[in-house]
C-alpha positions as CSV (number, residue, x, y, z in Angstrom):
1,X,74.2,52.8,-9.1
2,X,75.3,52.8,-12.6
3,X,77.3,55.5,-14.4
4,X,74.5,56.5,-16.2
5,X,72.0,56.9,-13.4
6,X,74.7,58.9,-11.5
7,X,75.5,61.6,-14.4
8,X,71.5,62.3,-14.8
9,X,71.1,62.4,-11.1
10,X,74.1,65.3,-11.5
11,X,73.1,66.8,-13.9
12,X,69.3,67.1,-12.2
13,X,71.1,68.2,-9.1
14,X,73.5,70.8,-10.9
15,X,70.2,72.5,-12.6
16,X,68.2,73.1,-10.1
17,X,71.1,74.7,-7.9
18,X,71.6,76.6,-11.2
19,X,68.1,77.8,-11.2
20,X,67.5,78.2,-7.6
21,X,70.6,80.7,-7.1
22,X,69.9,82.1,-10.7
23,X,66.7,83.1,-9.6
24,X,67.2,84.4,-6.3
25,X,70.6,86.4,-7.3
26,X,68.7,87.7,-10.4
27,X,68.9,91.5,-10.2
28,X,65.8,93.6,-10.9
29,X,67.0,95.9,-13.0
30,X,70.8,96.9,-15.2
31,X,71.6,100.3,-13.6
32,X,74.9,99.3,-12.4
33,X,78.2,97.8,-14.0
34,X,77.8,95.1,-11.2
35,X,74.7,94.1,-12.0
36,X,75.1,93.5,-15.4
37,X,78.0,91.6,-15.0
38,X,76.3,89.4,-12.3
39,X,73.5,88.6,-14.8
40,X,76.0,88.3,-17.7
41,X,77.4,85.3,-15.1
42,X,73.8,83.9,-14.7
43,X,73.3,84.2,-18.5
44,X,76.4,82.2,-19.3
45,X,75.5,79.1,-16.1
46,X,72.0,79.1,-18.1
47,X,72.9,79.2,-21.9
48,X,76.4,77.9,-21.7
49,X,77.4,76.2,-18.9
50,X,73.8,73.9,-18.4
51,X,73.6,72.9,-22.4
52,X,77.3,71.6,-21.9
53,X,76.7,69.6,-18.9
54,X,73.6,68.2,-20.9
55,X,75.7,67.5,-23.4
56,X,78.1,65.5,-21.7
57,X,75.8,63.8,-18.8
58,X,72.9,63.0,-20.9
59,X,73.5,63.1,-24.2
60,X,77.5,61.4,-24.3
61,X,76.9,59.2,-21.1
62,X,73.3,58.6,-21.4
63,X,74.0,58.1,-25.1
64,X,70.5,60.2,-25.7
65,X,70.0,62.1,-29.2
66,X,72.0,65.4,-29.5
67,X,68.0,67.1,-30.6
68,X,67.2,66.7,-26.7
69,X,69.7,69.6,-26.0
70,X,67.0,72.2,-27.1
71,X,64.8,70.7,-24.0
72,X,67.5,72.3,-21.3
73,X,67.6,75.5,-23.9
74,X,64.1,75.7,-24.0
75,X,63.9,75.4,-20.3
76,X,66.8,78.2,-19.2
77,X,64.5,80.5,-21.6
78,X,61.8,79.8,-19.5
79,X,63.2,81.0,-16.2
80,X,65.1,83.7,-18.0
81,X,61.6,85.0,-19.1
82,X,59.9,84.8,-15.6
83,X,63.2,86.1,-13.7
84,X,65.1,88.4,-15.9
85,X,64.6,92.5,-15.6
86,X,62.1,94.1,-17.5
87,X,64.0,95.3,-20.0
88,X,65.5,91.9,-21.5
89,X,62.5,89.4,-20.1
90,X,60.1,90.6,-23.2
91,X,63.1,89.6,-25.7
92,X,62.6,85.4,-24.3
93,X,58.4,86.2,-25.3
94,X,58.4,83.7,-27.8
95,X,59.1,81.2,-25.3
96,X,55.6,81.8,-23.8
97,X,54.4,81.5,-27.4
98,X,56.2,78.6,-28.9
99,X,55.4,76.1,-25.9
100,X,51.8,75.9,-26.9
101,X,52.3,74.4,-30.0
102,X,54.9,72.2,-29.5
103,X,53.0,70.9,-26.1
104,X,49.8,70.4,-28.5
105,X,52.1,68.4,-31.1
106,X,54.2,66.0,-28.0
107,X,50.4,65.7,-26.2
108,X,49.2,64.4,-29.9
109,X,52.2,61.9,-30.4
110,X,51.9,61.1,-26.6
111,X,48.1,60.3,-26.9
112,X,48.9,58.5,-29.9
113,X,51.7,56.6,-28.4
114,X,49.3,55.9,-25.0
115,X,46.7,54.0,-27.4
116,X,49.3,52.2,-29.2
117,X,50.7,50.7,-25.9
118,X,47.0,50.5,-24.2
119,X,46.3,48.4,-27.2
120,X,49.2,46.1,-27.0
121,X,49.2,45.7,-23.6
122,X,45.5,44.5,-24.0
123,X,46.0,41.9,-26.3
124,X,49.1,40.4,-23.6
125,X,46.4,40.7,-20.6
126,X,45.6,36.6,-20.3
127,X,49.1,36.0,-20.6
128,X,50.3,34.8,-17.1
129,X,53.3,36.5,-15.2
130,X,54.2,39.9,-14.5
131,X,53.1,42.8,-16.4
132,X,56.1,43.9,-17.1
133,X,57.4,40.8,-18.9
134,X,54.8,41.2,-21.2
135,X,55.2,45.0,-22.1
136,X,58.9,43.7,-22.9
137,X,57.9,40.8,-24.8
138,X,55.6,43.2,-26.7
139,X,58.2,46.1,-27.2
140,X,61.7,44.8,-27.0
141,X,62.6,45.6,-30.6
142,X,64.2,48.3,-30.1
143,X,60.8,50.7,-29.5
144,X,62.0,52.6,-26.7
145,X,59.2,55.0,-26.2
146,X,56.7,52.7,-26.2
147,X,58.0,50.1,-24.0
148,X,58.9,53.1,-21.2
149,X,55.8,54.2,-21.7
150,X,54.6,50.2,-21.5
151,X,56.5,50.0,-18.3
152,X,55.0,53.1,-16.9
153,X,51.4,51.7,-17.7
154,X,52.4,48.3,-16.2
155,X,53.6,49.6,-13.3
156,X,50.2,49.8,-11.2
157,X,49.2,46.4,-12.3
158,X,52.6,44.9,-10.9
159,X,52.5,46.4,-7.7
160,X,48.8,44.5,-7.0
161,X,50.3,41.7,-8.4
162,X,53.1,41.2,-5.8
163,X,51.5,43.3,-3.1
164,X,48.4,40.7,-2.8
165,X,49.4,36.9,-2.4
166,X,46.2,36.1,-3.8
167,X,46.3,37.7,-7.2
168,X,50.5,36.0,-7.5
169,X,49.1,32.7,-6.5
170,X,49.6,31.4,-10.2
171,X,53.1,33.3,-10.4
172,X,56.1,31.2,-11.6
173,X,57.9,30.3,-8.2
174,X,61.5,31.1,-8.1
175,X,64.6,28.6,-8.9
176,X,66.5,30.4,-6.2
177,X,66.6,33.5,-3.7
178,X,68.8,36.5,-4.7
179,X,70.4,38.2,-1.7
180,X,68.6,41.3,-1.3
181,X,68.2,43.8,2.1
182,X,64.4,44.7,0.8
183,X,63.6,40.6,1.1
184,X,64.4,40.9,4.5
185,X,61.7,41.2,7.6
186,X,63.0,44.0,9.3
187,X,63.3,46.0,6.1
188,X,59.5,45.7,5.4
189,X,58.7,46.5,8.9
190,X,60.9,49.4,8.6
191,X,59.6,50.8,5.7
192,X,56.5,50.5,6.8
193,X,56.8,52.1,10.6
194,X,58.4,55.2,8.1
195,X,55.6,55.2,5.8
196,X,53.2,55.5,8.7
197,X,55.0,58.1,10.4
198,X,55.1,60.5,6.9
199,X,51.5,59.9,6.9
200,X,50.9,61.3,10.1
201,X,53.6,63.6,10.2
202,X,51.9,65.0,6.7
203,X,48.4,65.3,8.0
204,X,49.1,67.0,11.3
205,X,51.5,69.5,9.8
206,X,48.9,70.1,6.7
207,X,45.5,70.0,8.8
208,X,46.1,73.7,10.2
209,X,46.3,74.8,7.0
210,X,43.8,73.0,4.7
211,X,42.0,69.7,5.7
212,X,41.5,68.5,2.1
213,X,45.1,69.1,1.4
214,X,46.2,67.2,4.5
215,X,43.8,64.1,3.6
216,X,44.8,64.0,-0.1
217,X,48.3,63.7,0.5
218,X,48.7,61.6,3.4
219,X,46.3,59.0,1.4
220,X,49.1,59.5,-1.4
221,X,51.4,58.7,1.1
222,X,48.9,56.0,2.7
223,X,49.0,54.6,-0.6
224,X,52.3,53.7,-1.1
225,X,52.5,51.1,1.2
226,X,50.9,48.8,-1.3
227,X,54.8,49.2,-3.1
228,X,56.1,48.5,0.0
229,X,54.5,45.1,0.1
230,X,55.1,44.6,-3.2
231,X,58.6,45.3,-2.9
232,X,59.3,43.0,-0.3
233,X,57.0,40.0,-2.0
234,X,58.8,40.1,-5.2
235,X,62.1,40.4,-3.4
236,X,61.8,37.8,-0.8
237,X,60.0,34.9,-3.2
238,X,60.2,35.9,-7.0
239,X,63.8,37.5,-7.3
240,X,64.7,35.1,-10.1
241,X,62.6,32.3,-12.1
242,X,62.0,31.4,-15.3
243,X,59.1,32.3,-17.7
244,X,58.4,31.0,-20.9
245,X,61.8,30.4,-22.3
246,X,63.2,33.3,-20.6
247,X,65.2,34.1,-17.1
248,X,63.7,37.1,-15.1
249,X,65.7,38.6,-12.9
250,X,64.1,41.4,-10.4
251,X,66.5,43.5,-8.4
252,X,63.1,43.9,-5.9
253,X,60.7,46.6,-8.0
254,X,63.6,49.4,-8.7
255,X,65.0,47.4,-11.9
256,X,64.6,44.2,-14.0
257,X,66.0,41.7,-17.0
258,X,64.3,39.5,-19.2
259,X,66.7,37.2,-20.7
260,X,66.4,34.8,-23.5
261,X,67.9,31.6,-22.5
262,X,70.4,31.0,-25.7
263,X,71.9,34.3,-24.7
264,X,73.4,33.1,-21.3
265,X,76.3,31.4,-20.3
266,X,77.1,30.5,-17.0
267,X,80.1,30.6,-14.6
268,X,80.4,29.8,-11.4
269,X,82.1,31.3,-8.6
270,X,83.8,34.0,-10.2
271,X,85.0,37.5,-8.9
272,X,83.2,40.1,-10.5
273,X,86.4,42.6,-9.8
274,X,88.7,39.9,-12.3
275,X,86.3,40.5,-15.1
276,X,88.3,43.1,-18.2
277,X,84.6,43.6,-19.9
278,X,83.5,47.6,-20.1
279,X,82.3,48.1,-16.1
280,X,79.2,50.4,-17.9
281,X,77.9,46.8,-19.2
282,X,78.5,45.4,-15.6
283,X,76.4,44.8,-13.1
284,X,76.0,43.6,-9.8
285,X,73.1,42.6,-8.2
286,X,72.8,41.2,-4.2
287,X,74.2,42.1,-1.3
288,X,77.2,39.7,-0.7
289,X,80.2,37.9,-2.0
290,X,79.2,37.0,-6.0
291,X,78.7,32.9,-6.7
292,X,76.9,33.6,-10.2
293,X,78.3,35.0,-12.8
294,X,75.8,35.2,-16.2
295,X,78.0,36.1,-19.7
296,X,75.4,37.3,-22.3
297,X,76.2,36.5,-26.0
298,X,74.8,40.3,-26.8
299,X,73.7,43.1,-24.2
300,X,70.2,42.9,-22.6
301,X,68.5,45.8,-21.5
302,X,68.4,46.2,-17.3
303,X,65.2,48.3,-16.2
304,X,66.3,50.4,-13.6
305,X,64.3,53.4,-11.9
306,X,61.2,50.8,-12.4
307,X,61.5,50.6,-15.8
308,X,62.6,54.2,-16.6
309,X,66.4,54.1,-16.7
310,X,67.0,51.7,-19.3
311,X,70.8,50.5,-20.0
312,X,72.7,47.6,-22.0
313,X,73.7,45.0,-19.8
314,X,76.8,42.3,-21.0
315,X,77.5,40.3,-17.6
316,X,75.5,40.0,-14.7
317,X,77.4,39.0,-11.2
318,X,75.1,37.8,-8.9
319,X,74.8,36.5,-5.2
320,X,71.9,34.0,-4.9
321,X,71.5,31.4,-2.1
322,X,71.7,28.1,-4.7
323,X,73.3,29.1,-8.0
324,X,73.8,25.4,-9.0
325,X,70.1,25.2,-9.0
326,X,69.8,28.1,-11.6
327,X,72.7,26.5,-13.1
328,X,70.7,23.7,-13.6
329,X,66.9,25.3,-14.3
330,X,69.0,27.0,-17.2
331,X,70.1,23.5,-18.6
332,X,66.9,22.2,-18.0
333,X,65.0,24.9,-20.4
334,X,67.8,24.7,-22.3
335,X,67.7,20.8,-23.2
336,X,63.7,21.7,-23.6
337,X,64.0,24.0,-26.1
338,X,66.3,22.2,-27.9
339,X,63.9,19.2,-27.7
């Protein structure tokens, strides 16, 4: 997991044990020295202490813009409105007030933005391959909402893709196998037995209480198996081919690269724990010792989190069953595109 992923992931993790004990630790009222010090100490974890670990984890780490802060703000006024006593919850009012027209101006831009990509990804629908390559071709200039939001709407279409052999039947066949657990049989077969058993477990424990409730989400549940399937598929026979002048690499359906062929240079057999380059432009994908080792000329965007965790990429250390055949599949498109 990559440095970035892991500060969000704090900083998710430190919220919401910030709100849960804020919440239940809020007194009801200030008639006590105690009590106003206790919700002086909440105060200070909501409006201090959470904007600087957004600061640091998302903004600094994540390299996000330093406007995004007002979104944790925003949020602690929230709960400070709904938990705080009477006598200080009416001065966080505007909160209630405020959210309605800034929701009705991001629902405008988002709508806006959903056309724009709906339209785009239209016009790339004949175009053979996975979805996802094509919202990237499409958006790749440095468009980041859009091609999230791309990703997001390409999502669906990719999990039929891979999940039915039928519908990848015209798919680019790999030029080697990375080493990956979720290409495995027993990996599939044990996701699956655990899908199976939520499903049931979900239902019985929900049936008591409201049968609708208990069919709609063990059909969500139910549902996911098609990712399951598609997970395994593009793991175990599309990890890594080439597409149009370009090399896709999928790390199964959690994260992705598209990269342009005169950007690569190859190395073989080299110890990704040698290499001096920055370790947040590092990555390592397969499970074993690393024979492939891809230098990039500038940073290419890996796709984690299915497309939604975006980060610069400068050397990819891989483990792959033949790298001299990608060695050579990169030549080969190489020499063609030079022809």
């Amino acid at each position: 997991m990559r440095s970035q992923v892991k500060f969000r992931l704090l900083f998710l993790l430190l919220a919401l044990v910030c709100f849960v004990v804020g919440v239940n630790f809020t007194p009801e009222s200030l008639s006590t020295d105690n009590e106003k010090w206790l919700l002086g100490t909440i105060s200070g974890v909501y409006f201090i202490l959470l904007p600087i670990a957004y600061w640091y984890c998302i903004i600094k780490v994540g390299q996000q813009k330093l406007w995004k802060i007002i979104m944790v703000l925003s949020l602690s006024s929230l709960v400070a409105r709904l938990s705080y006593p009477a006598e200080l919850s009416h001065y966080f009012e505007f909160v209630m007030w405020v959210r309605y027209p800034i929701i009705a101006v991001l629902l405008v831009i988002q709508l806006y933005l959903m056309f724009s990509v709906i339209r785009g990804l239209f016009k790339v629908r004949k175009l053979k391959g996975d979805p996802r390559f094509g919202a990237v071709e499409t958006y790749r200039e440095g468009d980041d909402k859009s091609l999230t939001l791309a990703l997001i709407l390409a999502s669906e279409a990719t999990n039929w893709l891979y999940a039915i052999p039928w519908f990848s039947r015209h798919q680019q066949p790999a030029i080697a196998h990375i080493n990956l657990i979720s290409a495995s049989r027993w990996h599939i077969a044990f996701m699956v037995l655990a899908c199976l058993a939520a499903l049931i477990t979900s239902y019985v424990l929900l049936q008591s209480w409201s049968q609708l409730v208990a069919i709609i989400v063990s059909s969500f549940i139910g549902y996911t198996l098609m990712s399951i399937v598609a997970n395994h598929r593009v793991s175990r026979y599309y990890s890594i081919y080439i597409l149009r002048n370009k090399l896709v690499i999928n790390n199964s359906l959690w994260g992705f690269m598209v990269i342009d062929m005169a950007d690569i240079s190859c190395m073989l057999n080299q110890e990704a724990k040698s290499e001096t380059k920055d370790d947040t432009e590092v990555i390592s994908i397969g499970r074993g010792p690393t024979n492939l080792t891809l230098n990039l000329v500038k940073p290419v965007i890996y796709h984690g989190g299915m497309g939604q965790l975006p980060e610069p990429m400068s050397m990819i250390h891989l483990s792959v069953d033949k790298p001299q055949d990608v060695i050579a599949a990169i030549e080969a498109s190489r020499a063609g595109m030079a022809t």
